[in-house]
N, C-alpha and C positions, 0 to 999 in steps of 0.2 A: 522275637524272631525264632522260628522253628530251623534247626540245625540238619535237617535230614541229609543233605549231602557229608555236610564235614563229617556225619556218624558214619558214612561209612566208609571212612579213610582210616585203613590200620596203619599205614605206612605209606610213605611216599611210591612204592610201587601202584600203588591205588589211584595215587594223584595223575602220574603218568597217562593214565587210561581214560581221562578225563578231555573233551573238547575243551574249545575258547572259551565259550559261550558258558557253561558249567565252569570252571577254572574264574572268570569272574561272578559268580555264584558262590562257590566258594571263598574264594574271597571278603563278600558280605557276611557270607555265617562264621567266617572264622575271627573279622574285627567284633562284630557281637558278641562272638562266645569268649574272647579276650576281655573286652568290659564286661560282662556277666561275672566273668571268672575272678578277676581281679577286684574287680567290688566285692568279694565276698573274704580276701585275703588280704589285700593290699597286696602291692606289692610297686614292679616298675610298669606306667602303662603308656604313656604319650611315647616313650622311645617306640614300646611294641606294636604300637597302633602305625606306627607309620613304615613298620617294616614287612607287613601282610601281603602285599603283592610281589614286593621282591622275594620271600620267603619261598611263594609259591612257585614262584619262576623258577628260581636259583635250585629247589627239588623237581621239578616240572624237566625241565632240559639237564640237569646233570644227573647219572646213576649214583647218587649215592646209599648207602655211607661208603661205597667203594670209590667214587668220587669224594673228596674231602674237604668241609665246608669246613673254611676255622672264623669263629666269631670273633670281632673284636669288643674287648668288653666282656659283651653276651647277655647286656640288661635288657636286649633288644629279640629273646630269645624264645619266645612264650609262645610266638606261632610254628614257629622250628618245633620247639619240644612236643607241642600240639599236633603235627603234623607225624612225630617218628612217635608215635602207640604210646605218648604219655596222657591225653586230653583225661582220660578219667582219673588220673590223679591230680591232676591241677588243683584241686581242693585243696589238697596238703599241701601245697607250694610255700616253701621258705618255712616250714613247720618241723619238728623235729622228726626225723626218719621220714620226711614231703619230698619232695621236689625242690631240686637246688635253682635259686632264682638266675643261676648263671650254669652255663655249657661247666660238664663234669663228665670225663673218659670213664669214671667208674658206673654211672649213673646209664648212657644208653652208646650204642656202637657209633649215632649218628653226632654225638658229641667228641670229636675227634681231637679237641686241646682245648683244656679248664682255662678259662678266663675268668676276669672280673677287674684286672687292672688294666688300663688302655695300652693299646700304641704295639701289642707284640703280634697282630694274627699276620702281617707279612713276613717278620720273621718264622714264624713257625711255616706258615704255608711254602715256602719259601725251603725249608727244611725238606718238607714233605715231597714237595716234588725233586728235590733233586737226589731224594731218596728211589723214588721210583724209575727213577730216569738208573740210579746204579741198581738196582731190582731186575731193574727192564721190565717195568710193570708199564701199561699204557694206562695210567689214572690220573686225572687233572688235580690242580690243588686252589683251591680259592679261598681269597681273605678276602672278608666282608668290614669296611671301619668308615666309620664316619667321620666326619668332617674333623670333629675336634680333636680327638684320637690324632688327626693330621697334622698337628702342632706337636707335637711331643719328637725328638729327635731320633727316635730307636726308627718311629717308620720311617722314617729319611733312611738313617742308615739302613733299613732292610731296602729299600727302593736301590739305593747307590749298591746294595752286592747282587739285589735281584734283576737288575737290569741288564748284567754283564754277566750273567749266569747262563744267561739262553734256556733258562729252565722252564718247561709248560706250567705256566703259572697265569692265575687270572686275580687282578685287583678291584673291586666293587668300592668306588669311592661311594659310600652312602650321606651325600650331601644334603641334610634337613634345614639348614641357617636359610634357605631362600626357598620362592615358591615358580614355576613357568607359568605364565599365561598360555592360554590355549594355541594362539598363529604360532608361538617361538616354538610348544612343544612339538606342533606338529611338523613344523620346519626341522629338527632336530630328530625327530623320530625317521624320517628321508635321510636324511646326513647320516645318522648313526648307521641305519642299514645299510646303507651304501660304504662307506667306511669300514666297517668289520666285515664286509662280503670278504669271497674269496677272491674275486675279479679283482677289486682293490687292494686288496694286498700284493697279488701278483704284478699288476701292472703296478704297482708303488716301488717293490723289490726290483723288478725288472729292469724299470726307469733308472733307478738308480747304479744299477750293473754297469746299464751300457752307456749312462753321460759320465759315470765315473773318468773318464779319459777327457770328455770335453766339461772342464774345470768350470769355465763361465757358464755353460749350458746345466751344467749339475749342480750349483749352487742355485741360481735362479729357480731351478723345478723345486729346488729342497725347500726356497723361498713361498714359493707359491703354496705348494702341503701346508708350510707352518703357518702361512695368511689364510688356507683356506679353512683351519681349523679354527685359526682366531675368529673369524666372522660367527661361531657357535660358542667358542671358548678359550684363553689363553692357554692350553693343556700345554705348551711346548716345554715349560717343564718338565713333565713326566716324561716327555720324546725325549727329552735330555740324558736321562735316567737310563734310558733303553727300552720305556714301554711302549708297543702302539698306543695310543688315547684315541678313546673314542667316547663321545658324548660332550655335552651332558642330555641325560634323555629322562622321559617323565619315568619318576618311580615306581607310580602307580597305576602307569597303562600296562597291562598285560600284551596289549597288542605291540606294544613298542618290545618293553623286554624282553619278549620270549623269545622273538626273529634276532633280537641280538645276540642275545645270549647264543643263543643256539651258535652262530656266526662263527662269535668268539672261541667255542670250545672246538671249534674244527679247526681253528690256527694253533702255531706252532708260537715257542718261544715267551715272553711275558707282555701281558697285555692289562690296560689299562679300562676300565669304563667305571665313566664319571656318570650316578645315578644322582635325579633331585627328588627330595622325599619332603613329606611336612609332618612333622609329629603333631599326636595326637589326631590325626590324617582320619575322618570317617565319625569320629565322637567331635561335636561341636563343644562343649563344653571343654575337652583338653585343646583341642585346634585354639582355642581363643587363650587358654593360661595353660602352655606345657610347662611350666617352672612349678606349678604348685600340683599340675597334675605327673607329675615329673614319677612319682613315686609314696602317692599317695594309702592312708591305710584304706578301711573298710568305707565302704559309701553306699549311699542307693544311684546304679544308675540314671533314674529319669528323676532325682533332684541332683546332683553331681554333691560337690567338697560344701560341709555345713559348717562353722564356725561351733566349736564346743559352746552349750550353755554358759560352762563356767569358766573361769581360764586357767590353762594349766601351767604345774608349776613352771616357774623359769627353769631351762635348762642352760648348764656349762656352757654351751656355745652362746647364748644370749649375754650372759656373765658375760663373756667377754668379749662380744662387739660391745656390751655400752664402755666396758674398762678401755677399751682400742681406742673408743671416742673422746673420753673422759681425759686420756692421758696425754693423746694428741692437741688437744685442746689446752693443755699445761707444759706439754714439750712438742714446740714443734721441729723437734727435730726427728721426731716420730716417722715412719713410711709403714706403710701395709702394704703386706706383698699376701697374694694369695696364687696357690697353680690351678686355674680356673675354680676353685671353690667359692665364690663369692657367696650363694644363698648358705650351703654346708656348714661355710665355717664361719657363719656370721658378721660378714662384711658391708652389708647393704646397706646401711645406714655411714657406715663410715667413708663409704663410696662417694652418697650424697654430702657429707659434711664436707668431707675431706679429700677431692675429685684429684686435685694437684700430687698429693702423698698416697695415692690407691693404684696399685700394682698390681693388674691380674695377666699374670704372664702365660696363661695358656696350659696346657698339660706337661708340663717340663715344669717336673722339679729340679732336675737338678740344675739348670740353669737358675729359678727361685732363687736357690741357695747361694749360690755363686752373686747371682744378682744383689743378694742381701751383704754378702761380704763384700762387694765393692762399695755398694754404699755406706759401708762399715767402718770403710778403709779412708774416707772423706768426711769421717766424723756425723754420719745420721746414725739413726738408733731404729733401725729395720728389727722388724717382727715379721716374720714367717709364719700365717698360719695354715697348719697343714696337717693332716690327718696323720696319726702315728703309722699305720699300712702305706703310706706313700711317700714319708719320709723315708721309710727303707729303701728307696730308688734312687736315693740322692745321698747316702752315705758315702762316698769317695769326696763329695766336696763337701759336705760335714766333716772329714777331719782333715783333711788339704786345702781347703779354701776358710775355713770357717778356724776349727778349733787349731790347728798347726801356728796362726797366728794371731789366737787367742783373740778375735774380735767382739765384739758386743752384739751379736745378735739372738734375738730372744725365739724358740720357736716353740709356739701355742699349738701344743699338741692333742688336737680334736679325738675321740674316738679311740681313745687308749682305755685297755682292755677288751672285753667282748662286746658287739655290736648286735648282738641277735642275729634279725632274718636273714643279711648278708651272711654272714657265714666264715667260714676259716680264711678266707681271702681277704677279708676287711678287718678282720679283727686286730688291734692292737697288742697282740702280744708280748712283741720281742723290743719294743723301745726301752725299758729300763735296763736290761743286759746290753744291748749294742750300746746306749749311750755312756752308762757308768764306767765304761771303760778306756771311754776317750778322756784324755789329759786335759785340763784348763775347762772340763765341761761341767756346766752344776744341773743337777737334776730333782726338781719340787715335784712331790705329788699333794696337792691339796683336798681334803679329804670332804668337802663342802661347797655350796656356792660361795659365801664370803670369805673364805680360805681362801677359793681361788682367784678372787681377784687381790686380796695380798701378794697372794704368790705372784701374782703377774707380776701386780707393782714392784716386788723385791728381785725378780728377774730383767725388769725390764733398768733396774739403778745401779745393776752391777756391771762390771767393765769390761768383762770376758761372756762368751756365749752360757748361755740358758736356755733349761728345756720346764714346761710347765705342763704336765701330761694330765690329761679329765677326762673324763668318761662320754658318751653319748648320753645325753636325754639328760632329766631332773635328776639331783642329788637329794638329800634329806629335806632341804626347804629351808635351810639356814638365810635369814636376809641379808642382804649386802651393804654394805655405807656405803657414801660416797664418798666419805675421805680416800685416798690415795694410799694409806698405810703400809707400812713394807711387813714384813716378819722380819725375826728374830734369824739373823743369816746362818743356813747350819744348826738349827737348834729344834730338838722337837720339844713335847710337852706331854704331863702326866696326865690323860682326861679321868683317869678313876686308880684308885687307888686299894691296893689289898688290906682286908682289916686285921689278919690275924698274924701274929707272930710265926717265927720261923721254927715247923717243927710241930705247929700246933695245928690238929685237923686236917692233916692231910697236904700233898705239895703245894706251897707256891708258886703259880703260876704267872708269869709276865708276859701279854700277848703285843709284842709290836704291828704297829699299824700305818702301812701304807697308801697313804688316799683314801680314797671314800670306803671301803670296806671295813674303814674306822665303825661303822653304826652296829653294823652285824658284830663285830669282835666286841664292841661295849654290853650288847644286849648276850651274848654268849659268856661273857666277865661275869656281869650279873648272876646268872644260873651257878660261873665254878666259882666264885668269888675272886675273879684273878684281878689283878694290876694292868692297866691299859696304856701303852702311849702312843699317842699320835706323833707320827719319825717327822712329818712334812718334809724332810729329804733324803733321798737316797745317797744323794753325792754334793757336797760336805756330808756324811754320814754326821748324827752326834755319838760320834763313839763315847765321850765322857757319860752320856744317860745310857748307851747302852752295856755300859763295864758295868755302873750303878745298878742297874738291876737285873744284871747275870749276878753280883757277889749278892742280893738280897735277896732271891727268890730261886727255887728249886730247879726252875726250866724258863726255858724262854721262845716261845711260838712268833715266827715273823707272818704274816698276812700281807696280803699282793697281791692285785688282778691283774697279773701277768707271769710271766714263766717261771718255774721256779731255778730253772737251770741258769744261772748267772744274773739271778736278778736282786731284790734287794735284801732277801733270806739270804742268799748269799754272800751279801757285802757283809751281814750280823754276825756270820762267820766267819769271815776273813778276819773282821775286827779284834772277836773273843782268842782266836784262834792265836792273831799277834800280839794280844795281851796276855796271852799263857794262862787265860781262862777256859776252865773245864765243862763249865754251865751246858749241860747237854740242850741242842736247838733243835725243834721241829718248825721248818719250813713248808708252807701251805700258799698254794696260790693253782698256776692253772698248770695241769698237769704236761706231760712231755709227750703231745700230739694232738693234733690239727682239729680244734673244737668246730663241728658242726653247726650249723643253722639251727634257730630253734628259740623262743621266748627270753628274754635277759636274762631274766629271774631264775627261769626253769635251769639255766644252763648254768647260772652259779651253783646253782641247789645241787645240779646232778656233779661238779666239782669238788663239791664240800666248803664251799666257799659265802656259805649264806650263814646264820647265825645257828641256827641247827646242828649243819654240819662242821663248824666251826667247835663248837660245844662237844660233840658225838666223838671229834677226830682227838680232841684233848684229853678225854677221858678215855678213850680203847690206850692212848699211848700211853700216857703217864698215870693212868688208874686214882686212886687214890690214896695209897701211903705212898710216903715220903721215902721211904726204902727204894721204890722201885722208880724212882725219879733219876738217880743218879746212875744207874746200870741201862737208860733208857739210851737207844740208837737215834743219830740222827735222821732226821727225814728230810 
């Protein structure tokens, strides 16, 4: 499809200038140039396909970026960024120094608050306007969130303070879970207009002024509004809240949105419209599988998702949905709780096996959590798996519900360290510093596939909570049994060892190894000849191996894909430190500031954190005589 109109949109002032008739033209060139774009990068595509005509609306009728669109999410974002003068960098999308796959304030004026984690654009927007309202600015603020997003408790609580705010605020429910047939849309596209007019409003406000006095007569009318809403949708919730509700209306008529939209932003006060959208909405091939086209990588549009030739490795997450299955099936007192990750974090199988014991509670983790400690509290053995970026959401009941009373819940932490395309917002950084520090908590990082489903096993037999933190995607390729076998609790192990004596040939090197970044610090050992061990946990530290080879080796380097500020370099010290050992430590892992978007690898490498760098950083510090080992600074 040839793009001529969408090329000549710099900005949404452009769009503006555009009739109906052109605006759905646009429309079609801009879902094409979305799959076009996206097959060449991967990236998120059935969310963005289904949000192309609201897009255009929601810049079509509001002046923005002076009007303030906050996305929720924002995986939903490609024809927004498209639309404000990014469409010729979309090549670079989720690529290092590209385009961020999510709304970023530093990034363009019309990204007015970063997202990537659900459930906050009513609180922001929400913010926003009642900033303007003490400004005395006349600027609208609108959260854009979907369906799922609408489980999570934060938009509740922004609903209960934005309702009673009286703030100029607009709420875009983006409802995709269901599709209108054509009579109901068009009965609702009548309803909706009518309902967000001004005529309706007035006489709604009005009505209610003057039966205020006649008690029976004004309950009755108030009755009939909420019946005659019901006959389109039970929205009186929302009315509850304080919002108007208007809809549900089609997503992707232009004809319907625009006349409402428009409606809406001439009212006063917080308002409610409930939009139905379909992802993958215009591409047949995502319309029929949005889960796998969810976020797919590179593809050819006119054959859609191919199954690789050959198969790739297993990844962590696979580990352990079959360890989930395997174990449930040996204890059933086993439960899996997931916060809506069932494909992510690999529960889909254990869904099927195990329908009674499978727990997907929505976008609310911290309920998860709480949920796992009650079950905890009646003797099951709940696993929580959940992304390390999203467990930080639910740290108050991580140590008040969970560890305060020392229960047994295991949580299978997906996606610890860097995550690539996503970006600083997904990245697992900061789980081994926040959890080490909580009391009764043990924390495994397993440095392999068959390490980690040990370590599952050995967290899931202990009687107090457990964390078991992996990476995304494949590890080394190590295979797994199927025995159940625990580790050795607390205890790591020597995977190589230094040949020369103390003294002899330059320092001693001892490089500890956290998690999978064990391979790179083996193959960098190899090059300085150092001493390697694998810690497998943070918390039981083995302090007894690591006294042992701070008194036998010159220095001792800790390794981590995660922060170095509080993390397991730093437990090495706290240790040496209250053994009144002097063993100078250089601590390596990810530095102190918000790693960008950009290739796994590339982004270890540019850390110093691949085996190169690994090697490079140990010899600029500790050089090679043994003199200059013991005057060396920590890092």
């Amino acid at each position: 499809m040839m793009h001529t109109l969408l090329e000549t949109i710099a900005s949404p002032a452009d769009l503006r200038r555009l009739s109906r008739v052109e605006l759905k033209q646009l429309a079609a060139e801009l879902r094409d140039y979305v799959v076009q774009s996206v097959s060449q990068t991967g990236g998120h595509l059935s969310s963005n396909l289904g949000t192309v005509e609201l897009t255009i609306a929601l810049h079509h009728v509001f002046n923005t970026p002076y009007d303030r669109l906050v996305w929720d999410v924002g995986h939903q974002t490609y024809p927004h960024k498209i639309l404000t003068g990014r469409r010729q960098r979309m090549g670079t999308l989720r690529q290092i120094g590209g385009v961020s796959g999510f709304p970023r304030r530093d990034e363009s004026e019309y990204d007015t608050f970063g997202t990537a984690h659900s459930s906050t654009s009513i609180s922001a927007a929400l913010g926003m306007a009642v900033a303007a309202r003490l400004k005395g600015e006349d600027r609208k603020a609108v959260a854009i969130i979907g369906d799922g997003a609408m489980s999570a408790g934060m938009a509740f609580e922004a609903l209960n303070n934005g309702g009673v705010s009286h703030a100029n605020m607009l709420v875009v429910l983006n409802d995709n879970d269901m599709s209108i047939s054509p009579p109901v849309g068009a009965l609702n596209r009548h309803l909706a207009r009518l309902m967000s007019g001004r005529f309706y409003a007035t006489a709604r406000d009005t009505a209610k002024s003057v039966l205020k006095n006649a008690p029976p007569l004004f309950e009755l009318a108030k009755r009939f509004e909420e019946h005659a809403k019901g006959m389109v949708v039970p929205g009186t919730i929302f009315e509850e809240f304080g919002f108007n509700y208007v809809g549900p209306i089609d997503g992707h008529d232009l004809d319907s949105l625009i006349p409402t939209l428009e409606n809406l932003r001439n009212l006063k006060g917080p308002q409610f419209l409930h939009v139905v959208t379909k992802k993958g909405y215009g591409y047949k091939l995502a319309e029929a599988d949005p889960v796998n086209y969810h976020g797919p990588g590179k593809f050819d549009p006119a054959v859609g998702l191919v199954k690789p030739a050959t198969p790739p490795k297993q990844t962590f997450t696979q580990v352990f949905g079959e360890w989930l299955c395997d174990m449930a099936a040996a204890d059933e007192r086993l439960v899996g709780i997931t916060p809506a990750m069932r494909e992510g974090s690999g529960l889909v199988e254990f869904e099927k096996r195990f329908p009674k014991r499978y727990h997907d509670v929505g976008i609310a983790e911290q309920h998860a959590v709480t949920f796992a400690a009650g079950l905890a509290c009646e003797g099951l053995k709940p696993v929580v798996a959940i992304y390390s970026t999203f467990l930080q959401r639910a740290y108050d009941q991580l140590i008040h519900d969970v560890a305060i009373q020392n229960l047994p819940v295991v949580f299978a932490i997906d996606r610890a360290g860097l995550v690539g395309a996503d970006g600083a917002t997904h990245a697992g950084a900061y789980d081994i510093a926040y959890l080490r520090c909580i009391p009764n908590m043990s924390v495994l990082t397993p440095a392999d596939e068959a390490e980690c489903r040990q370590a599952l096993t050995t967290a899931f037999r202990q009687n107090g909570p457990s964390a078991v933190r992996y990476p995304r995607g494949a590890g080394a390729g190590v295979a797994t049994q199927s025995e159940l076998t625990e580790l050795p609790f607390g205890k790591g192990e020597i995977r190589r060892q230094i040949a020369r004596a103390m003294g002899q040939g330059g320092p001693r090197v001892a490089i500890l190894a956290f998690g999978t970044l064990l391979y790179p610090a083996l193959a960098a050992a190899d090059k300085l000849d150092a001493t390697v061990a694998n810690m497998r946990f943070v918390k039981p530290l083995d302090v007894a191996l690591v006294a042992e080879l701070a008194r036998t080796h010159d220095a001792i380097v800790t390794v981590e894909e995660g922060c170095t500020m509080g993390g397991a370099g730093s437990a090495v010290q706290e240790a040496l430190a209250a053994a009144g050992i002097l063993t100078p430590v250089l601590v390596l892992g990810l530095p102190d500031e918000f790693i960008e978007h950009g290739d796994p690898a590339k982004l270890l490498a540019m850390c110093g954190l691949d085996a190169t760098g690994i090697e490079q950083v140990i010899l600029k510090r500790f050089g090679s005589k043994p003199a200059l080992v013991r005057t060396a600074l920590t890092g």
